[in-house]
N, C-alpha and C positions, 0 to 999 in steps of 0.2 A: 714535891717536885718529881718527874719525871711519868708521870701515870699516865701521858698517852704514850710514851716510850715503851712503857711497861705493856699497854694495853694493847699495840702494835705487835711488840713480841710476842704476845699471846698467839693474837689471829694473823698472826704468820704461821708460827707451830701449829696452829691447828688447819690453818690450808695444806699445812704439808704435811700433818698425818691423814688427812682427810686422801692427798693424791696417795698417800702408801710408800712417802719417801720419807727418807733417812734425811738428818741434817750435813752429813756427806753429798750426799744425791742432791741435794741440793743448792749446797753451795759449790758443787763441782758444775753442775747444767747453768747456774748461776754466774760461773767466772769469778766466785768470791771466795775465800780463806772461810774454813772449818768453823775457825777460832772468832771469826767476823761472825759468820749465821750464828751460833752458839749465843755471841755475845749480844748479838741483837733480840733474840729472841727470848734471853735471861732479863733483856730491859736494862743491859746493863751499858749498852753504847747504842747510841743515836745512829739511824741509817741515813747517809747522803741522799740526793734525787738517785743519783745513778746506780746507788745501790736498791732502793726499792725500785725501779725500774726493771731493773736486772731479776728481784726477786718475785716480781709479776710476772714475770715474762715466764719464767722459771715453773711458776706455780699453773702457769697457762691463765691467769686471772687479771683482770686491770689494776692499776694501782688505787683507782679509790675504793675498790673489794678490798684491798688491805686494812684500809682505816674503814671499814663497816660493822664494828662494835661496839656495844652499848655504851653511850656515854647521857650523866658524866659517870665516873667510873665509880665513884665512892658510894658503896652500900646504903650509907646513913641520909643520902639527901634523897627524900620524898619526891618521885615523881608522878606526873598525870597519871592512871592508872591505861589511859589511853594511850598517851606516848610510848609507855611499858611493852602493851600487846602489838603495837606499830614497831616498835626495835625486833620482836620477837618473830614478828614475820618477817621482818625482812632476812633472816638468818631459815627462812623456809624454802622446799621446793617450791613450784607454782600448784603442783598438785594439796602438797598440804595446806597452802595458805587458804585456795578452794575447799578442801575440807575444815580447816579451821573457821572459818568465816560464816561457812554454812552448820557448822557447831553451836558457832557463838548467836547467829541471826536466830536459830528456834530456841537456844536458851530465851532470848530477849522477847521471841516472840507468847514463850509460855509462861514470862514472870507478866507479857502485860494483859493475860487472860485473867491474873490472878487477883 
């Protein structure tokens, strides 16, 4: 129980290490308590709408970039190997995902000379 709670709190903290803010800095531009960000972010309480609205807005990001990481969360369940590399761009610039892509297109294109 709780593993998109948890996996929320993640990619929260990491939009906002990523903008270079403090969990202060953020729950202050936010309009929310310390003790609120902290606790959502540990996975350990659930955020309202109005609170992840608040902490999009916050982050300068939409709210369904909050919930854009990999699911489902649990290590052990095997997935597509293609859904895998599709979760992983989407966590890319547009530049890398173009370099990615054109990475991945001459591998595929040198295993089928082979």
């Amino acid at each position: 129980m709780g593993k998109i709670r948890r996996a929320l709190g993640k990619r929260i903290q990491r939009l906002r290490k990523l903008k270079g803010m403090t969990q202060e800095g953020l729950a202050e531009k936010a309009g929310l308590s310390w003790s609120h960000v902290n606790a959502i972010e540990g996975g350990r309480k659930s955020a309202s709408l109005e609170a992840l609205e608040a902490l999009s807005n916050a982050l300068g990001s939409s709210p369904k970039e909050l919930f854009n990481f990999p699911w489902p969360v649990e290590a052990k369940v095997q997935r597509d190997p293609s859904v895998q590399v599709y979760d992983m761009l989407q966590h890319c610039s547009p530049d890398d995902s173009l370099a990615i892509s054109e990475i991945l297109r001459n591998i595929l294109n040198m295993r089928r000379r082979h």
